[in-house]
C-alpha positions, -999 to 999 in steps of 0.1 A, spaced: 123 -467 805 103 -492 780 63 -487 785 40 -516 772 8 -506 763 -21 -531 762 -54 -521 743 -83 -543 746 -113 -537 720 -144 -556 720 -174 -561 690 -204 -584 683 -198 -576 648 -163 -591 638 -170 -589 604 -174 -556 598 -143 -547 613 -115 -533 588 -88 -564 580 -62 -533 590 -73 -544 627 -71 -576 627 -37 -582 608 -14 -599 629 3 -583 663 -27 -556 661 -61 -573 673 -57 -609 662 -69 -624 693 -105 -633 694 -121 -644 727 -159 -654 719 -185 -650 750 -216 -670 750 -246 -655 752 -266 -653 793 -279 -682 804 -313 -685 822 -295 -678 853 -272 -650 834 -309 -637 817 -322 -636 851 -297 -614 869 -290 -590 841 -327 -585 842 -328 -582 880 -301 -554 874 -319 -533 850 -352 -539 862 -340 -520 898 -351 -486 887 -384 -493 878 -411 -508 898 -419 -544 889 -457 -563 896 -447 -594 913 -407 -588 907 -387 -623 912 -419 -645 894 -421 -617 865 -382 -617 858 -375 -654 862 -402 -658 836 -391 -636 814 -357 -648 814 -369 -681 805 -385 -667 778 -358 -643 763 -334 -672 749 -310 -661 727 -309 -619 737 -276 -608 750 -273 -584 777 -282 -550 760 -311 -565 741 -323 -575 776 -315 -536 790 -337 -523 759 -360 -548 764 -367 -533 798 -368 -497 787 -393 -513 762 -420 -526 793 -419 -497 809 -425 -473 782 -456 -496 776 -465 -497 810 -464 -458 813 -486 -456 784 -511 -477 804 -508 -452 832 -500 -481 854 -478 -483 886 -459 -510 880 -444 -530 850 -465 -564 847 -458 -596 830 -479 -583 799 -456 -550 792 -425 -573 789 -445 -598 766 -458 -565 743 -424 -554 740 -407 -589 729 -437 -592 703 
């Protein structure tokens, strides 16, 4: 019986891949992905931020995703663990508006 075996890799750093892997027949087929959108932004936020407690949560994360142009989605993940590092150091129950601004600065 004949098996075909798919592998699938993914990067964000093409580059610095080895030319051995992208020869032809190995990984020659590249399939870019934009980065989030507002809307993207906004509900890879929402997702992230559900484990920690958020002041004012839908106004707070749309904001934020308006203002995070340009951040894929693991930049926005860190960028969460970020706030609320900051907002534990301020001993405070929630993470505001101003965490998520201190940790994009």
């Amino acid at each position: 019986a004949s098996h075909q075996i798919l592998v699938i890799g993914a990067t964000n750093r093409l580059a610095a891949l080895d030319t051995a892997l992208t020869r032809p027949g190995r990984f020659d087929r590249v399939v870019p992905l934009p980065l989030p959108d507002s809307t993207g932004r906004f509900h890879i936020l929402s997702v992230h931020c559900r484990k920690c407690p958020v002041a004012e949560p839908r106004e707070t994360i749309l904001r934020v995703a308006t203002e995070t142009e340009g951040l894929c989605g693991a930049e926005l993940a860190n960028l969460v663990n970020e706030a609320a590092i900051r907002a534990t150091r301020r001993a405070a129950t929630c993470v505001e508006a101003v965490d998520f601004a201190s940790a994009l600065a």
